[in-house]
C-alpha positions in Angstrom: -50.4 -57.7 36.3 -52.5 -54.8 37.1 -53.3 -55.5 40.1 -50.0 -56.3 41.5 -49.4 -52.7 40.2 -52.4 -51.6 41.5 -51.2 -53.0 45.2 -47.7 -51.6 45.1 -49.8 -48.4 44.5 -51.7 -49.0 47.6 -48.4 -49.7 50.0 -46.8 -46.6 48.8 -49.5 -44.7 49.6 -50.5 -46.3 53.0 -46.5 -45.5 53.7 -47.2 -42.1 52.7 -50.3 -41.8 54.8 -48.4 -42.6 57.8 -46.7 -39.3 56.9 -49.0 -36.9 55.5 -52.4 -38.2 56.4 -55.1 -36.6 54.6 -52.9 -35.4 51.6 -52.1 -39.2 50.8 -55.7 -39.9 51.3 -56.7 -37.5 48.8 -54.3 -37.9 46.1 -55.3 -41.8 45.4 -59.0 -40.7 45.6 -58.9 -38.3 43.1 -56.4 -40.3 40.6 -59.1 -42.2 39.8 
């Protein structure tokens, strides 16, 4: 179950890459 959460995560944050770049990149990074 996690990692299907962990994977919607992922898309929605390659999505937002495609709009911010860098600030998507960073966020995900530094959630951890």
């Amino acid at each position: 179950m996690e990692i299907m959460m962990n994977l919607a995560v992922f898309l929605t944050v390659l999505q937002f890459q495609e709009s911010q770049g860098f600030f998507a990149t960073t966020l995900p990074f530094s959630h951890t």
